[in-house]
N, C-alpha and C positions, 0 to 999 in steps of 0.2 A: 563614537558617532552614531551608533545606535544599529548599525549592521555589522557582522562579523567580515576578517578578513576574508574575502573570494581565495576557494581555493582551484586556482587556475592561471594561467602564463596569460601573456599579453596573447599567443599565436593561437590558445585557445578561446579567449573572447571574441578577438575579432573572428574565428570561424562560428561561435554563435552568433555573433550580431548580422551576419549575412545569411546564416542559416534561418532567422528570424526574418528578413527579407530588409533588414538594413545595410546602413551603406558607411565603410568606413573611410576617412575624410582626414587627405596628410596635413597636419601644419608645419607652414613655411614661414622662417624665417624668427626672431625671437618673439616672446612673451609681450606684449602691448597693450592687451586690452583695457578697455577703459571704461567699462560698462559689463553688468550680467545681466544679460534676457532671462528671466522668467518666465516660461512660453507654458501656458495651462488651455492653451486651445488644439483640442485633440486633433491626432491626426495630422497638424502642421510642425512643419519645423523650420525656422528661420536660414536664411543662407549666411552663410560665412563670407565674411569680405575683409579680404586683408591688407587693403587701403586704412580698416578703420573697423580694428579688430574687436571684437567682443565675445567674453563666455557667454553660450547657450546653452541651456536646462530644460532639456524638454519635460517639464514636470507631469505633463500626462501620460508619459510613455512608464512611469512607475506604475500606476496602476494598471494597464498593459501589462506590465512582469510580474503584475501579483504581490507588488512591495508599498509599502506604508509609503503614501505622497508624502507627508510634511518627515520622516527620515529620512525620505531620501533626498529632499530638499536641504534637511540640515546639514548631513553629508555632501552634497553640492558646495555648499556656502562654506565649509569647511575645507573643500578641495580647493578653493580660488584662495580662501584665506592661506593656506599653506604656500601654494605660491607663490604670493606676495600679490596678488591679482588686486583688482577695485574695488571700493568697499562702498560702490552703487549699485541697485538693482532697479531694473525696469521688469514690471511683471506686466505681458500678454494675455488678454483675456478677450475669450468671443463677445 
């Protein structure tokens, strides 16, 4: 998918993504979504609503970590594929 495995546990990312001043976000309940947000407007990040679920990608937050957008994009797309997730996307743009 064009990045190597992370080498690092679930208990270790989540304490970077909060060391980084993000915020980790439980999901409830099964698999549903029916749509992926593309989200390329920096700085936001769409809310989760789990009436009427959907994957979110915050694709500008890759350049933020200093990672190639369209890998890690494909990587994304490839994460829902494995899934078994939607195979709709809506891309966000300013």
């Amino acid at each position: 998918m064009g990045y190597p495995r992370p080498e690092f546990d679930a208990d270790q990312g989540a304490l970077a993504v909060r060391a980084a001043g993000g915020v980790i976000e439980m999901h409830h309940g099964s698999h549903e979504e029916k749509v992926v947000y593309i989200n390329l407007v920096s700085g936001m990040t769409l809310e989760p609503n789990e009436h009427d679920q959907r994957f979110i990608v915050d694709g500008w937050a890759a350049s933020k970590f200093g990672l190639d957008v369209v890998k890690f994009l494909v990587a994304a797309a490839a994460t829902v594929e494995m899934l078994g997730g939607p195979k709709k996307a809506k891309i966000v743009i300013p």
